[in-house]
C-alpha positions as CSV (number, residue, x, y, z in Angstrom):
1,X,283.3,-213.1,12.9
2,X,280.8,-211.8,10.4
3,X,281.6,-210.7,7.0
4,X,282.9,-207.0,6.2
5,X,281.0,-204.5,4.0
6,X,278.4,-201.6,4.0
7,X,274.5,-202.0,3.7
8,X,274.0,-205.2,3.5
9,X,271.0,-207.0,4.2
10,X,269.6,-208.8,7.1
11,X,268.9,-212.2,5.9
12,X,265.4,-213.0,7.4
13,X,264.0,-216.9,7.3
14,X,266.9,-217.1,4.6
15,X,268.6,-220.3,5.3
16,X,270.8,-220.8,2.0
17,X,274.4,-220.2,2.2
18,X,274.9,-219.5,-1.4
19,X,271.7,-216.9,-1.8
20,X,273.4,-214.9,0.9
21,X,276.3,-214.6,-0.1
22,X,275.4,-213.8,-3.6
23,X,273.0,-211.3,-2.5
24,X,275.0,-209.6,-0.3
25,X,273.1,-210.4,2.8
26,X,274.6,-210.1,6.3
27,X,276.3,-213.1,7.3
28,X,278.2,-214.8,10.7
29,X,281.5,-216.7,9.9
30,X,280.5,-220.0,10.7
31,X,282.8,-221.5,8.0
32,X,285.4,-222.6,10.5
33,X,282.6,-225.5,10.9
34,X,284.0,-227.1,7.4
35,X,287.8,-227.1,8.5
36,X,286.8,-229.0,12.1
37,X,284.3,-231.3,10.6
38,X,287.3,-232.1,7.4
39,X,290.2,-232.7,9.6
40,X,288.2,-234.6,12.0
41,X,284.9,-236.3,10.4
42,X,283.4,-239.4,11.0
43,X,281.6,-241.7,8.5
44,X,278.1,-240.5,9.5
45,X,278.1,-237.2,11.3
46,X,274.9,-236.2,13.8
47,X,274.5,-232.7,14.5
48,X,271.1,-232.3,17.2
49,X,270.6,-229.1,17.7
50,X,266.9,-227.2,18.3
51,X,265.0,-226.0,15.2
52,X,265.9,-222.2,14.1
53,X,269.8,-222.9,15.2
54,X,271.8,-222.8,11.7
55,X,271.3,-226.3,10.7
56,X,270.1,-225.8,7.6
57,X,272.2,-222.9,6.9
58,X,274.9,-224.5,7.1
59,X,274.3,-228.1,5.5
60,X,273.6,-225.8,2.7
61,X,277.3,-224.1,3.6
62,X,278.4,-227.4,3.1
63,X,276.9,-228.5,0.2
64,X,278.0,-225.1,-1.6
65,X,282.1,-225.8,-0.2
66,X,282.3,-229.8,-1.2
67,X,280.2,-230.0,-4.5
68,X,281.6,-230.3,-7.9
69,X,281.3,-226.6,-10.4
70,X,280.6,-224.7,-6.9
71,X,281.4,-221.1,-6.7
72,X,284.7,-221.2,-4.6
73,X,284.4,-217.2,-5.2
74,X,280.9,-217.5,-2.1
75,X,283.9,-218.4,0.1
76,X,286.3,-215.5,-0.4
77,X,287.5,-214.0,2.6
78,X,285.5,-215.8,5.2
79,X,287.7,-217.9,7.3
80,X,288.0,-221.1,5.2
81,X,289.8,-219.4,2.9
82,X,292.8,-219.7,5.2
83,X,292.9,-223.1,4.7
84,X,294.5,-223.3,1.1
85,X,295.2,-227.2,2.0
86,X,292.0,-228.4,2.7
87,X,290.7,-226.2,-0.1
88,X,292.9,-227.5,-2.8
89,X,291.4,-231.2,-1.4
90,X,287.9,-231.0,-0.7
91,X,286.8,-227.9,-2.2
92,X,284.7,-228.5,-5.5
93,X,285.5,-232.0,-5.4
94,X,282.4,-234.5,-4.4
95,X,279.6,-235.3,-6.0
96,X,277.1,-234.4,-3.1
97,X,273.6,-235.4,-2.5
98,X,271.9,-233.0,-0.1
99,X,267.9,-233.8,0.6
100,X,266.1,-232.1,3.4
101,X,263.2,-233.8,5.0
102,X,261.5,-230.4,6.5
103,X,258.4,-231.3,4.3
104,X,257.9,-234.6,4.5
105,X,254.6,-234.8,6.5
106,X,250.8,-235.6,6.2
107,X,248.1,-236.6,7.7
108,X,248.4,-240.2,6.4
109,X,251.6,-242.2,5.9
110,X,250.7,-242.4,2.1
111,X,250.3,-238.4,2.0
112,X,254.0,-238.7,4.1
113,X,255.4,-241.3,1.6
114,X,254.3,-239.2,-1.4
115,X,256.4,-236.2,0.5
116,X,259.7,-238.6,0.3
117,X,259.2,-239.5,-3.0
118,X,259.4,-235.5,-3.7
119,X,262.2,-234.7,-1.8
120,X,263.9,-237.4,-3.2
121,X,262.7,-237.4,-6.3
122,X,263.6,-233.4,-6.6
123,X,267.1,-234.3,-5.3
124,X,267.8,-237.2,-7.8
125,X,266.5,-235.0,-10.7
126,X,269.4,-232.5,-10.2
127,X,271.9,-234.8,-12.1
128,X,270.4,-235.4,-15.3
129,X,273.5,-235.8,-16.8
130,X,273.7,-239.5,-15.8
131,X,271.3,-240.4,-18.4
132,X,273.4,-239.4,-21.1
133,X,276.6,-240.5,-19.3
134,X,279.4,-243.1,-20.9
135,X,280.5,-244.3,-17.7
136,X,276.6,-245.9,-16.8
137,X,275.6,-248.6,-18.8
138,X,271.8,-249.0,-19.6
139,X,270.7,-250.6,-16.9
140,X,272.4,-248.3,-14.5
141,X,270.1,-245.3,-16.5
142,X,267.4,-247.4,-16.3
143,X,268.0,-247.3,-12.7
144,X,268.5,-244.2,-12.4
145,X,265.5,-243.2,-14.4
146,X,263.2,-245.2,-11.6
147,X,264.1,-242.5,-8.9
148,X,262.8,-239.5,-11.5
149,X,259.9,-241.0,-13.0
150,X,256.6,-239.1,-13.0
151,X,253.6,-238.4,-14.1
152,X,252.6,-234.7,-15.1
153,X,248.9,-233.4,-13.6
154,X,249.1,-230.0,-13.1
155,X,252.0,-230.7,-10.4
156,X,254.9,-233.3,-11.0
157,X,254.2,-236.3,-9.0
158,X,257.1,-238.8,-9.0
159,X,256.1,-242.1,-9.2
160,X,258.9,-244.5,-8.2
161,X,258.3,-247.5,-6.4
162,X,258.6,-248.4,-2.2
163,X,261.6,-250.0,-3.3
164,X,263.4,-247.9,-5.1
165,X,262.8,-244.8,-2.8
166,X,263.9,-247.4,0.3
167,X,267.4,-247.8,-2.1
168,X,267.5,-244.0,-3.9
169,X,270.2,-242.4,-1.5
170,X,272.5,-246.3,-2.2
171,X,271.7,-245.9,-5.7
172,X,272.3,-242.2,-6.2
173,X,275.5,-242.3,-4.8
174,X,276.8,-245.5,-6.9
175,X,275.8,-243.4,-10.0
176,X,277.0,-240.7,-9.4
177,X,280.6,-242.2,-8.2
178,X,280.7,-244.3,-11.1
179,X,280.2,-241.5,-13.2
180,X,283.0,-239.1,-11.4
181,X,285.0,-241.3,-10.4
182,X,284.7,-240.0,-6.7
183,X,282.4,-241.5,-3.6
184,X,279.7,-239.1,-2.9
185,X,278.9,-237.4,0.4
186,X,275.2,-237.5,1.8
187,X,273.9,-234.4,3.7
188,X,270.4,-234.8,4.9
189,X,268.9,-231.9,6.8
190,X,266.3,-232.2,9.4
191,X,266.3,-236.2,9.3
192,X,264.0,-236.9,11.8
193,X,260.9,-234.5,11.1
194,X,259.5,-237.4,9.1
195,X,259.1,-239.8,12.5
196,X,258.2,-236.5,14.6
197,X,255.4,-236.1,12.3
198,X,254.0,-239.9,12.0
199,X,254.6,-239.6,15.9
200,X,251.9,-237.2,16.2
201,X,250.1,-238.7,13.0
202,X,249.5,-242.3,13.9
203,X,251.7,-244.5,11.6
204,X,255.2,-244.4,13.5
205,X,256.1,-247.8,13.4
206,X,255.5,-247.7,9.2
207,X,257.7,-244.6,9.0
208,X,260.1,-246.4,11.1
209,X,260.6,-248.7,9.0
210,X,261.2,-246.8,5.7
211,X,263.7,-244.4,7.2
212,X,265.5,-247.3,8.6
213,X,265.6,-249.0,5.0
214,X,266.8,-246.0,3.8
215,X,269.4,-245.5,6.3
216,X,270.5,-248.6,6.2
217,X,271.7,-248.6,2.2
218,X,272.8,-245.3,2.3
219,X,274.9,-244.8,5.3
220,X,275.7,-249.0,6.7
221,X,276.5,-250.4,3.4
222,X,277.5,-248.4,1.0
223,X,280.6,-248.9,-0.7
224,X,280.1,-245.3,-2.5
225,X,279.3,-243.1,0.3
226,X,282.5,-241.0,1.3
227,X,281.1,-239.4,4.1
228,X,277.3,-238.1,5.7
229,X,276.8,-234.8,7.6
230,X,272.8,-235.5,8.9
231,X,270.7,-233.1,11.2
232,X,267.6,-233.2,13.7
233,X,266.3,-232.2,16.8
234,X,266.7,-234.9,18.7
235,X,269.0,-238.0,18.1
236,X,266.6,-241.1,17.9
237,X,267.9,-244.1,19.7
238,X,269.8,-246.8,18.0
239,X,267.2,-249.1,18.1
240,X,264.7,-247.4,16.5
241,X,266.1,-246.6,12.8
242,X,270.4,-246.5,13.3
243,X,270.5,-250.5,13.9
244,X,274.1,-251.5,13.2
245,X,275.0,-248.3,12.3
246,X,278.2,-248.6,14.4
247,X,279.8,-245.4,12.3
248,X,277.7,-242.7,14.0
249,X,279.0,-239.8,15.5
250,X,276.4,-238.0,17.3
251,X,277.2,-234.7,18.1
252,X,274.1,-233.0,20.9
253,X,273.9,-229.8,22.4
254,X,275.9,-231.8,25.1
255,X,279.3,-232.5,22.4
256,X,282.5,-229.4,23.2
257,X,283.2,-230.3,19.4
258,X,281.5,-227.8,17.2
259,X,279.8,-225.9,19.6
260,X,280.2,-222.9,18.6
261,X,278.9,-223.3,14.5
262,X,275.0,-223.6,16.0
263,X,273.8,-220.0,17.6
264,X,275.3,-216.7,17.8
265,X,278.2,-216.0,20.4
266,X,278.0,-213.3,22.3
267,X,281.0,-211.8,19.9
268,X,279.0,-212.2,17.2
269,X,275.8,-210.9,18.7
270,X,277.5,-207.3,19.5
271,X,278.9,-207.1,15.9
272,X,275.6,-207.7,14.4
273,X,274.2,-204.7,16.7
274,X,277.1,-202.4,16.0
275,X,277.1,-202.5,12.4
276,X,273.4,-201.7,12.4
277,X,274.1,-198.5,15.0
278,X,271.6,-201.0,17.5
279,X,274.7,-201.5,20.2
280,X,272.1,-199.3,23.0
281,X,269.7,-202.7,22.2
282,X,272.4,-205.1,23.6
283,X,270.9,-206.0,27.1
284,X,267.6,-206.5,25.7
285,X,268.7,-209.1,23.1
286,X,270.8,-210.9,26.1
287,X,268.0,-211.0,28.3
288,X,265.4,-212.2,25.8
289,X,267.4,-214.5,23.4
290,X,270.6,-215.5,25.3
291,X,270.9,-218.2,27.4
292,X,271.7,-221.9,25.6
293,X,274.5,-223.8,26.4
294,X,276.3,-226.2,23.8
295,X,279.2,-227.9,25.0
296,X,280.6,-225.2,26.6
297,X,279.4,-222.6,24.1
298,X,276.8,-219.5,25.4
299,X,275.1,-218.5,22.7
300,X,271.9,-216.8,21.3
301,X,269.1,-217.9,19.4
302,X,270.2,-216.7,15.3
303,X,266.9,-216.5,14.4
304,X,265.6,-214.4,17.1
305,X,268.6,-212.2,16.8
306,X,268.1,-211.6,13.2
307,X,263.8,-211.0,13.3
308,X,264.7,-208.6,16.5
309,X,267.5,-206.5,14.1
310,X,265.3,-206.7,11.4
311,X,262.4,-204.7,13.4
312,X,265.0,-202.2,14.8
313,X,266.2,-201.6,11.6
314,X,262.9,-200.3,10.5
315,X,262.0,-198.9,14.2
316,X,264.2,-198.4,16.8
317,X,261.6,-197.9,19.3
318,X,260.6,-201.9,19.1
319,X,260.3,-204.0,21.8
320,X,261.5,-207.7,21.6
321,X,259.1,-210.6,20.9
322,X,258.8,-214.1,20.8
323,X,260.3,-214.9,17.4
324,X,261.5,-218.6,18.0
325,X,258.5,-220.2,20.2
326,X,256.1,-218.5,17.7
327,X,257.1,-220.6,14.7
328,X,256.3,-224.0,16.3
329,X,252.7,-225.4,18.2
330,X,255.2,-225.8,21.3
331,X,254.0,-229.1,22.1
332,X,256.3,-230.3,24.5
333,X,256.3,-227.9,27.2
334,X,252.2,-228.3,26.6
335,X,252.5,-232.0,27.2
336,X,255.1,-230.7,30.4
337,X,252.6,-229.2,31.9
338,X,249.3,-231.2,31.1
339,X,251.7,-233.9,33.1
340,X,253.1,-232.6,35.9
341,X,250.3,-234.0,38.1
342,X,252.8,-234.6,41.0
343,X,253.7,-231.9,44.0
344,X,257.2,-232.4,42.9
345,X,256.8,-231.7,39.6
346,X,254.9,-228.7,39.9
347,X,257.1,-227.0,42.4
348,X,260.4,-227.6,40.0
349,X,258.6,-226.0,37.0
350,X,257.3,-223.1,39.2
351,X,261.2,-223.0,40.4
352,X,262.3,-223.0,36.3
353,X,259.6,-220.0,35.8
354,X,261.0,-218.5,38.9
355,X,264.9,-218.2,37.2
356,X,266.0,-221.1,39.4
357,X,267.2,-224.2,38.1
358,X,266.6,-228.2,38.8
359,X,268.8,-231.2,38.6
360,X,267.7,-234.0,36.2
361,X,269.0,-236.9,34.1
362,X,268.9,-236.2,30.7
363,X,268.7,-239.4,28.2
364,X,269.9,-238.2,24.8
365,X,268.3,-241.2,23.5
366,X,264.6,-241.5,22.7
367,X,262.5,-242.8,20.1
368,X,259.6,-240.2,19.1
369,X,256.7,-242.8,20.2
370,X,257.8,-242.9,23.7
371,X,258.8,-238.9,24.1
372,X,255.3,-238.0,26.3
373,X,255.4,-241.2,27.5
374,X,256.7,-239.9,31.1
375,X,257.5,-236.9,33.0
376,X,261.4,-238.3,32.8
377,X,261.7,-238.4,29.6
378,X,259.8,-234.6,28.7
379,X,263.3,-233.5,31.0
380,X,264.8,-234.8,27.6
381,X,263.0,-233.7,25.4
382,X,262.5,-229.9,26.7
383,X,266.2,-230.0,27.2
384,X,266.7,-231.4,23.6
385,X,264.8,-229.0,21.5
386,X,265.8,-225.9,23.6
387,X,262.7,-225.7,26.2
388,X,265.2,-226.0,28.5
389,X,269.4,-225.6,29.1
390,X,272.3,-226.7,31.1
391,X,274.1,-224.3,33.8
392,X,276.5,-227.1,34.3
393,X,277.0,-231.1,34.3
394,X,276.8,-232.0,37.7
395,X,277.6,-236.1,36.5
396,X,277.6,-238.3,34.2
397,X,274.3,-237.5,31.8
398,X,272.7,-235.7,34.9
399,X,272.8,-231.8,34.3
400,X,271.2,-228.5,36.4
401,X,268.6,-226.9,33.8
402,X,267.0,-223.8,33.7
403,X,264.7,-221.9,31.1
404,X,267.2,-219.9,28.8
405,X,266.0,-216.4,29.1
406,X,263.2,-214.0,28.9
407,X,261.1,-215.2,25.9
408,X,261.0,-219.2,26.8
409,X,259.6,-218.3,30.4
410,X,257.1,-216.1,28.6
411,X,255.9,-219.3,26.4
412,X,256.3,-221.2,29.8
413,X,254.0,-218.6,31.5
414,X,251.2,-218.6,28.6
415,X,251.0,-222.4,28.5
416,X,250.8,-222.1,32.3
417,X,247.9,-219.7,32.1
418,X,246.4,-221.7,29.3
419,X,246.6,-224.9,31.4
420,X,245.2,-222.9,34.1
421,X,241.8,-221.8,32.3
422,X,241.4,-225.2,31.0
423,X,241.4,-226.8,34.4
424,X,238.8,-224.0,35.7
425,X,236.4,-225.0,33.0
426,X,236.5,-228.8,33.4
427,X,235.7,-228.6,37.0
428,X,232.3,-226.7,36.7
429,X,231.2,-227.6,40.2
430,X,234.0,-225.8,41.7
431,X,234.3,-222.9,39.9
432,X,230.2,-222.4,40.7
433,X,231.0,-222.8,43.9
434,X,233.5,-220.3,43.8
435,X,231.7,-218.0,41.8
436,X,228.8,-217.8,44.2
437,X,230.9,-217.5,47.5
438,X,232.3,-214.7,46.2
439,X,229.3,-213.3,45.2
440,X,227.5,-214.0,49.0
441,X,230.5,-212.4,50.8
442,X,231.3,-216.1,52.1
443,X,235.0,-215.6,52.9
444,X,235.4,-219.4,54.6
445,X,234.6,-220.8,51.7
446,X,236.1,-218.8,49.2
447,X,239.3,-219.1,51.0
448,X,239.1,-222.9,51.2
449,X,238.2,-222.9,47.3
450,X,240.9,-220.3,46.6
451,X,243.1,-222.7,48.5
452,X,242.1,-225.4,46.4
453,X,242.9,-223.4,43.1
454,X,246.4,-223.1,44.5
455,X,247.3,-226.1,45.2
456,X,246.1,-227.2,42.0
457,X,247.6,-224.5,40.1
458,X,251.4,-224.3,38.7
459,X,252.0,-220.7,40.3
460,X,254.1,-218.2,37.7
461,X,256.5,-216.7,40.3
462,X,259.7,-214.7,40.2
463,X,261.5,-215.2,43.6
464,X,263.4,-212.5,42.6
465,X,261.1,-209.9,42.5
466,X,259.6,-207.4,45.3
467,X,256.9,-207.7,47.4
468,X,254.1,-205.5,45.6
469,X,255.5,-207.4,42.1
470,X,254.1,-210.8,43.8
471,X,251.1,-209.9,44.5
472,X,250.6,-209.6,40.9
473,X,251.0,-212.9,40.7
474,X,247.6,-213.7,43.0
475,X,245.7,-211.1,40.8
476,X,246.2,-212.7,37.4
477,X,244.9,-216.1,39.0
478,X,242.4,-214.0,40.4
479,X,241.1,-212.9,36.8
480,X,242.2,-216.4,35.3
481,X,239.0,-217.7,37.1
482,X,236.7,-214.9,36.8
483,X,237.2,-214.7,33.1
484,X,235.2,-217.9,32.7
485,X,232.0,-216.3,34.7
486,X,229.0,-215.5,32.2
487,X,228.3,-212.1,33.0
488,X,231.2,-210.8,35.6
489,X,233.6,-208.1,34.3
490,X,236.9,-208.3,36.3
491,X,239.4,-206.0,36.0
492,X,242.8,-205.8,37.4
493,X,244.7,-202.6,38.3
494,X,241.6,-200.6,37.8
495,X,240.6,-196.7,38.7
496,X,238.4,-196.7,42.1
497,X,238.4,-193.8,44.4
498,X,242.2,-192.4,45.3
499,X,244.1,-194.9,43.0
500,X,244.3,-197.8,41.8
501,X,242.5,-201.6,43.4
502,X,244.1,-205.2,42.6
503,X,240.7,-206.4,41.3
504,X,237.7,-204.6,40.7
505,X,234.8,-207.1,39.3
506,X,230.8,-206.1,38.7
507,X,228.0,-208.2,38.1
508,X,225.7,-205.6,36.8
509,X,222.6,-208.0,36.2
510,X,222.7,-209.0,40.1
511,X,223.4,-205.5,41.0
512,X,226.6,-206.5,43.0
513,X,230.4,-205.1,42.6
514,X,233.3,-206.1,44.7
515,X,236.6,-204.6,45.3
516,X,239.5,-207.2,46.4
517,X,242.8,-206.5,47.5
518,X,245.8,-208.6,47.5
519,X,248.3,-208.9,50.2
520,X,251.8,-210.9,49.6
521,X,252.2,-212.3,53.6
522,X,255.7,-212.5,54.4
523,X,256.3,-215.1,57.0
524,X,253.1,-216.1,56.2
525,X,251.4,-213.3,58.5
526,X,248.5,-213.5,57.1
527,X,245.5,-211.9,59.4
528,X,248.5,-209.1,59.8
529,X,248.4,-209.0,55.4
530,X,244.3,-209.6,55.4
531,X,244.4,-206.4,57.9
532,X,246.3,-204.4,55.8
533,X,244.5,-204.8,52.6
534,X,241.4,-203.9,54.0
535,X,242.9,-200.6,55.5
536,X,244.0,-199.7,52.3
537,X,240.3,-200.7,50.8
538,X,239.1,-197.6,53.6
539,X,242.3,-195.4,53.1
540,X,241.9,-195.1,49.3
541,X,238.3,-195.2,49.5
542,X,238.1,-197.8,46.5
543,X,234.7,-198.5,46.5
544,X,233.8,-195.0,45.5
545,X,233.4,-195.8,41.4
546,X,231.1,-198.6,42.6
547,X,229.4,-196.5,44.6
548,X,229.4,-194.0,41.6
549,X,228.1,-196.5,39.3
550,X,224.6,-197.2,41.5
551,X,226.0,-201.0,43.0
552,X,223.4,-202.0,46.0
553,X,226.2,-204.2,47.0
554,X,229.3,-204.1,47.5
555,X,231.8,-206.7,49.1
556,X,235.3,-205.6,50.4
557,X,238.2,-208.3,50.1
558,X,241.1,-208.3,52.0
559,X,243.2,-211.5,50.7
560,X,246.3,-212.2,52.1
561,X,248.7,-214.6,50.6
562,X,252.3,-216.7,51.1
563,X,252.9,-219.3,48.5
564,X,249.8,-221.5,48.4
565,X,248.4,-220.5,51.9
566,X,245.6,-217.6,51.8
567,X,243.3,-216.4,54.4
568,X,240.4,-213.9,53.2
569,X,238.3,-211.6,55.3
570,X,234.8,-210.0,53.6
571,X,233.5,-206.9,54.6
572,X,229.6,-206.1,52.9
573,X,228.4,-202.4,51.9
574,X,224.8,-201.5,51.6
575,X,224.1,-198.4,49.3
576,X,221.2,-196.9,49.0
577,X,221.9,-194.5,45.7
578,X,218.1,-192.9,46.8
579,X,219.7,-191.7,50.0
């Protein structure tokens, strides 16, 4: 339930719990998250969740409920509040060291290393108070001193050594436990963007090693850890960096516990609308940014929620957009598609784009150096980071997916597309050959080429959908190829003679336009569909503009087509513009 109160403001890409509240921004209850996670928390809590969810938000909730000198006034009457008990415990009470990895990237592992010092480094230099403190001795301050040593050029570059960053979350915490008397709780948000980034980068294995060190002191043998809350998108095997680390519990989009503290309910989507006078927007926001599954949560993406708001706020005439796959390269559903070489393959993704679903086994799993390895494990991973959802758990780790709502099969369609127009240019011999049998009225051939593009293509379909919306389907691919011919201008949907033709193309330097009309074969009647698309060429009289515009020559298309079979018939127009 969100907060109560008049005006307040949207809080867009603002992801600190105590900044909203003190500003008076707009926020969803999602402190019920502190009373679960306190009566029932583990030694090393892993949230996975995909990026734009509410992790940071609320590690930072966290971090402003637990620490010593917070602000217990940010929690009045949310729901926490309730809880006198657990507030008289735990509220105010912990030292808490909170670091966020989000930055820690580079082209280079030292450029990545020099990141971790910073975020570290920035972290430790919060409690300055240890060096004056009587509880340390001098070597502890000396210690202490290592993790916030720097050297001043222009920007503060910390300086502390491999191993002293390997040992800073260990050594923080004994500090500042000696010092409070109290064990310290670790949050670390976004742990595994570090190894996502050397993944990509080239030095895995080194940052591997120096988030396992880390790891290691801080959360396997530290006497002065009281508890860890860490996030990520994706929980990174055992094997990789958690060796030993028998006091993880890993909470995925897959967990019932906490699944409603990551996304907006449904609930909580319709009060957001209604306090801003949007409630007419409601089925738009459900059919663009609804759709995840956690546990057995439905919920929306915040983050798209809050950008759409934001817009209507200001315009209430605005149309949704792709908030959420706009902030990221989307690099797994590009590697998803660069790999699905297989028959198979293709038709289950052309089933997703279609709103149907498939049955995989998800492994939850992975280490970031194997996730494009193979087709089975880019299931995880597009399941994982939110490219994909579960409908329902069929068994034991093997769930039916589908594509979450309207704007992920958008970003799914657009990489299609993309993928598409990148396979056309590579294969130069092809698409010459193409080019030129459409241009010389050759219907076999363009029909066996067509054929070819087809089969080879990953076909953006909505089974759903009528019979003239199909079609549309056939013209886009249609323009996907031409669009690569030096010279051609292809239009789709355009003006000729008494309405409107599927594809109207004109090579002006060869003096040659063609009109081409597409016919969606059901039953695969296709000389029937071939027949009927050139009656409507005659009917409408489409080649009138062409004629209009002086073209010598002009081919009629009649293409008829039923999932990847076509058959094409060419009809050729001499016009004499003298006569």
């Amino acid at each position: 339930m969100a907060d109560s109160g008049a005006g307040k403001k949207l809080p867009v890409g603002i992801e600190d719990f105590t900044e909203i509240r003190a500003e008076d921004f707009y926020y969803v209850d999602k402190t019920a998250m502190i009373r679960d996670l306190l009566n029932a928390w583990g030694k090393v809590n892993l949230f996975t969740r995909p990026r734009r969810f509410g992790k940071s938000l609320n590690m930072s909730m966290l971090k402003a409920f637990l620490e010593i000198g917070c602000d217990k006034s940010l929690f009045d009457g949310l729901e926490i509040s309730r809880e006198t008990q657990l507030c008289e415990k735990y509220m105010g009470q912990f030292p808490v060291i909170s670091v966020s990895l989000k930055g820690v990237a580079g082209d280079s592992y030292e450029a990545a290393f020099s990141q971790m010092r910073k975020a570290l480094g920035n972290e430790a230099s919060r409690f300055g108070y240890l060096t004056d403190s009587d509880k340390l001795d001098e070597n502890e301050k000396n210690r202490y001193r290592q993790l916030t040593s720097s050297k001043a050029d222009g920007v503060k570059v910390y300086t502390m050594s491999e191993d002293a960053l390997k040992s800073s979350l260990q050594t923080l915490s004994m500090l500042l436990q000696k010092h409070h008397g109290k064990k310290a709780i670790i949050l670390i948000d976004e742990y595994d963007v570090p190894l996502a980034e050397a993944s990509e980068r080239g030095y895995y294995r080194q940052m591997v090693d120096l988030i396992r060190s880390m790891f290691d002191a801080a959360l396997k043998t530290n006497d002065s850890l009281y508890f860890a809350v860490m996030t990520g998108c994706l929980r990174v095997a055992k094997e990789s960096i958690f060796t030993g680390l028998n006091n993880l519990s890993a909470l995925s989009i897959t967990t019932v516990r906490f699944d409603e503290y990551f996304g907006f309910t449904d609930e909580e989507v319709r009060e957001i609308l209604d306090y801003y006078n949007i409630g007419d927007k409601y089925d738009t926001v459900k059919e663009w940014y609804d759709g995840y599954r956690f546990g057995n949560m439905d919920v929306y993406c915040p983050w798209d929620v809050i950008q759409y708001c934001y817009e209507l706020t200001a315009d209430p005439a605005a149309g949704p957009k792709a908030y959420w796959s706009n902030t990221s390269g989307n690099d797994a559903v590009r590697h998803f598609i660069e790999k699905a070489g297989n028959e198979r393959t293709k038709n289950e993704i052309e089933a997703l784009v279609a709103g149907d679903t498939v049955i995989k086994e998800i492994h939850e799993d992975l280490t970031y150096d194997q996730l494009y390895d193979t087709i089975d494990n880019l299931w995880s991973v597009l399941f994982a980071t939110g490219y994909l959802t579960q409908r329902k758990m069929v068994d034991d780790g093997i769930y039916q997916l589908a594509i979450p709502n309207k704007e992920i099969r958008k970003l799914y369609t657009r990489q299609i597309r993309e993928y598409f127009n990148h396979m056309v240019r590579s294969n130069s011999k092809r698409f010459e050959a193409f080019c030129e049998a459409l241009k010389t009225g050759d219907a076999k051939k363009t029909e066996e080429l067509l054929i070819s593009y087809l089969y080879d293509s990953i076909t953006v379909r909505d089974s759903s959908v009528r019979k003239d919306k199909k079609e549309i389907l056939y013209h886009g691919l249609m323009i996907g190829i031409l669009a690569n011919a030096d010279g051609w201008m292809a239009k789709t949907n355009a003006d000729s003679g008494d309405g409107y033709c599927d594809v109207k193309v004109e090579i002006e330097k060869e003096d040659i336009g063609m009109i081409i009309e597409f016919k969606y074969a059901e039953n695969a009647r296709l000389t029937a569909g071939c027949k009927e698309a050139m009656a409507q060429i005659e009917k409408m009289d489409y080649t009138r503009e062409l004629r209009r515009q002086g073209y010598r020559t002009i081919y009629k298309y009649g293409i008829a087509c039923f999932k990847k079979k076509c058959k094409v018939v060419c009809e050729k127009e001499k016009y004499d513009p003298e006569e």
